[in-house]
N, C-alpha and C positions, 0 to 999 in steps of 0.2 A: 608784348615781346620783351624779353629777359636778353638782357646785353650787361657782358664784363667790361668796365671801363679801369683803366689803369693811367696815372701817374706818377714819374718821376721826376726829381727838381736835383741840381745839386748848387749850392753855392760857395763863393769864398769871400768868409767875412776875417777884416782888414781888422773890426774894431769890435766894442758889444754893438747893439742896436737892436732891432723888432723887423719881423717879416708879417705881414697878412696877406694870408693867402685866399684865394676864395676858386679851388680846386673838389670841391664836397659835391657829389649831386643834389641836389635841390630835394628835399620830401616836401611832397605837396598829398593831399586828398589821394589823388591817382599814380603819382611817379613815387613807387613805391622803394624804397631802399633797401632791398633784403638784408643786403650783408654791408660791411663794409672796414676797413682796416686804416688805417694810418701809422706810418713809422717814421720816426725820427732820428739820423743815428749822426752822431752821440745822441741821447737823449737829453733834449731840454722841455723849458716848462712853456704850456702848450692850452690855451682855450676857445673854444668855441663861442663865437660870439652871430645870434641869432639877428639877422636886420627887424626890423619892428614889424612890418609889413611882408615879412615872410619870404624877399623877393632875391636874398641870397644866406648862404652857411659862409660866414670867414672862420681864418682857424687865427689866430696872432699866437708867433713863436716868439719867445725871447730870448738872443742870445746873448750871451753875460762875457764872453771874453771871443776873440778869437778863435777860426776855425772852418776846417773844412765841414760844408752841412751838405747832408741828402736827404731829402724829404722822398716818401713814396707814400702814393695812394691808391687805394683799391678797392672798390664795388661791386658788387651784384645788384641790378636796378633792373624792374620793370616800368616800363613805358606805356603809359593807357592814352590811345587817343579817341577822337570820334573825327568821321567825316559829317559836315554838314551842309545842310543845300543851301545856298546864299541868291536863289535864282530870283528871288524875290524881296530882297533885302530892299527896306527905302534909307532913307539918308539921313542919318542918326541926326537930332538935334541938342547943340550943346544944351541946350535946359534941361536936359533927361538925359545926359548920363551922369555916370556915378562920381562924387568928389574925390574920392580914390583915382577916378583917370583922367581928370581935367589938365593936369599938370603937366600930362605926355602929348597935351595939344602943342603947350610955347616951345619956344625956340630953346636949343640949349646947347650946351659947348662947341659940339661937334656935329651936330644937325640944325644949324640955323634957318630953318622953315622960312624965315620972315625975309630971307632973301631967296627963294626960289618960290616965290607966291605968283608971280607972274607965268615963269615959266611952267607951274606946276598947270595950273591953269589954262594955260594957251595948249598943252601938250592931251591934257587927260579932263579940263573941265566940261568938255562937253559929255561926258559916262554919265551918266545916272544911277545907276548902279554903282555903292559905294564897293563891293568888291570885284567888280569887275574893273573900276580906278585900280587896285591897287594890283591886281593879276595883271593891267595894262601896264603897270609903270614899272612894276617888277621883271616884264619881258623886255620894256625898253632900257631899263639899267644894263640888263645883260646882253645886249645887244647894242649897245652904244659905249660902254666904260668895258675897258680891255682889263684883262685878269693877269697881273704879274705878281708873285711872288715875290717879297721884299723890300718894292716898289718905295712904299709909301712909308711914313715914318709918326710921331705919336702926335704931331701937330696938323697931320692931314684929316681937314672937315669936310664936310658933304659937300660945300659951295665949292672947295679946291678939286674935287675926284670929278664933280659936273664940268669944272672948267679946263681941268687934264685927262679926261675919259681914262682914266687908269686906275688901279689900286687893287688893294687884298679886300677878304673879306669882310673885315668892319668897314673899310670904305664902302662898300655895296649895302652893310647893313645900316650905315651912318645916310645917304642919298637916300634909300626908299621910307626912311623913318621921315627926314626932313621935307620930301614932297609928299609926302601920306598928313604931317602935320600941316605943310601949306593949302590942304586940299582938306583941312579942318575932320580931318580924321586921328584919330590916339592910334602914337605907336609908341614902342619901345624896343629898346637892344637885347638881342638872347645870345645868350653865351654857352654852348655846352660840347659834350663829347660827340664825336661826330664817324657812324659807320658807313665805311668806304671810303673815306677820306683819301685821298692819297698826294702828295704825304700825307702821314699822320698825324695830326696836332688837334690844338681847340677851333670852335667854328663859330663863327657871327652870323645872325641871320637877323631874321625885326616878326615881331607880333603887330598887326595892325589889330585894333579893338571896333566889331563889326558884330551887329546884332547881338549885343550883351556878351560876345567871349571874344578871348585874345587868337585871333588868325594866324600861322604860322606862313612867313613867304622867305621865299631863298633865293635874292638875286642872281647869286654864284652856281647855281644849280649843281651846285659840285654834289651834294652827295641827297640819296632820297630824304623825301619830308618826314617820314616814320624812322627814320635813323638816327634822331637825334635823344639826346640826354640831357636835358635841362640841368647848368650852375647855376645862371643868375641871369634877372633882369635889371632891367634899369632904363633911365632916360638917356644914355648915350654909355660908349666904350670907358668913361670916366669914372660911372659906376659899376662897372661890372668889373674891374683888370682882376687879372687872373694875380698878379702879384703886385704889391706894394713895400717900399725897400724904405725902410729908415735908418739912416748909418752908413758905413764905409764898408759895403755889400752888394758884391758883383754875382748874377745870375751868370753858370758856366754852361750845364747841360739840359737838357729835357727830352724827356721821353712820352708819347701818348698814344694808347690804342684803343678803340671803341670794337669789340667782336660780339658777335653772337655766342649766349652763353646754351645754346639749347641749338640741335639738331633740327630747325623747323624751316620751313617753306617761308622767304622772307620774300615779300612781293614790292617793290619797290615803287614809293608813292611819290609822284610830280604832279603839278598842274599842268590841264589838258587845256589848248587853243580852245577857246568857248566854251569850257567848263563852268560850274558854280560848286564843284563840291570842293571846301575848304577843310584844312586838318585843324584842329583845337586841338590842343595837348591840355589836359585836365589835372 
């Protein structure tokens, strides 16, 4: 499915300093980039800087004096997913999985697993089935932590949004990564564009890692599973921000839209009460 993603940024810089932005869609194998543009105005000097592990595109601008900046970016991406059956999944052992996802077991900034290990536990350890845990814990985030806009602020962890049942986005994707880890499952934070949004902005979700591929789940069930546009991953909102500000440099405006670049029949995909089939975005 072919979707046009658009941003824009504008800011005002006080002093010189460096912006990293990490607003690019992601090329992976399957999330193809057709097109895509970036403008800078005034124009400064500008590079792409590639994570090692492939898991986000930054761009780092450098600005040399003062000034008002706008940044604007723009895509043409195709989105390959697969649905898979998980009806039969057993319960991955950490001695066999890969050393590449061991890391999105521990606890980390803003998903401290190591303090919801009881809770996760008492709530969801008696599943046997490891995605039927995490479709159980993804219904219960959304149905116990309230959805306010605003809410929460860049020091809100997964232990604070369990113990305030409130928060945006990355809080919903911050709790189901931290009980998915206390429940000895690999997750991570996904960061991308997001159609049907409303409003419109970036969207947080978590990949659980469940029979050799990354699981897609969306607490917030705000917009369907096949709607999304992969930025970036990471072990928590810490890796992924959409902007990093070095300098005397205030973020003023933003704009984001995720559409449909094609005339096509878009069938909108959620998890069903007693399902097993899972989206993998490839």
């Amino acid at each position: 499915m072919k979707f046009n993603v658009f941003t824009q940024m504008q800011y005002e810089a006080r002093s010189e300093g460096t912006l990293v932005l990490n607003i690019h869609a992601l090329r992976t194998p399957n999330q193809l980039v057709l097109s895509e543009e970036l403008t800078i105005d005034p124009y400064l000097k500008a590079e792409e800087l590639i994570a090692i592990q492939g898991e986000s595109r930054l761009m780092r601008v450098e600005l040399t004096e003062p000034c008002s900046l706008k940044i604007t970016y723009r895509a043409l991406v195709d989105n390959c997913y697969e649905l898979h059956d998980f009806s039969h999944l057993p319960e991955a052992l950490v001695s066999q999985l890969p050393a590449t996802v061991l890391h999105y077991l521990n606890p980390s900034r803003y998903c401290q697993s190591d303090k919801l290990y009881r809770l996760a536990h008492n709530l969801f350890g008696y599943i046997t089935n490891p995605f039927e845990q995490v479709v159980t814990l993804t219904d219960w985030i959304h149905q116990n932590v309230q959805y306010l806009s605003g809410y929460s602020n860049a020091q809100t962890s997964a232990f604070d949004t369990v113990t305030e049942q409130i928060g945006v986005c990355r809080d919903f994707a911050h709790l189901g990564i931290a009980l998915c880890r206390a429940l000895t499952i690999p997750a991570r934070y996904f960061t991308g564009y997001a159609y049907h949004l409303k409003p419109a902005d970036f969207h947080a979700c978590f990949e659980a890692y469940l029979g050799g591929n990354w699981v897609l789940f969306d607490a917030t069930k705000l917009v369907p599973l096949n709607g999304l546009i992969k930025i970036a991953t990471g072990r928590d909102a810490a890796d992924t921000a959409i902007a990093n500000i070095f300098g005397d440099i205030n973020f003023t405006t933003m704009e984001v839209s995720c559409e449909l670049a094609e005339a096509e029949n878009f069938e909108p995909f959620y998890y069903e009460a007693g399902g097993f089939k899972g989206l993998v975005y490839l």
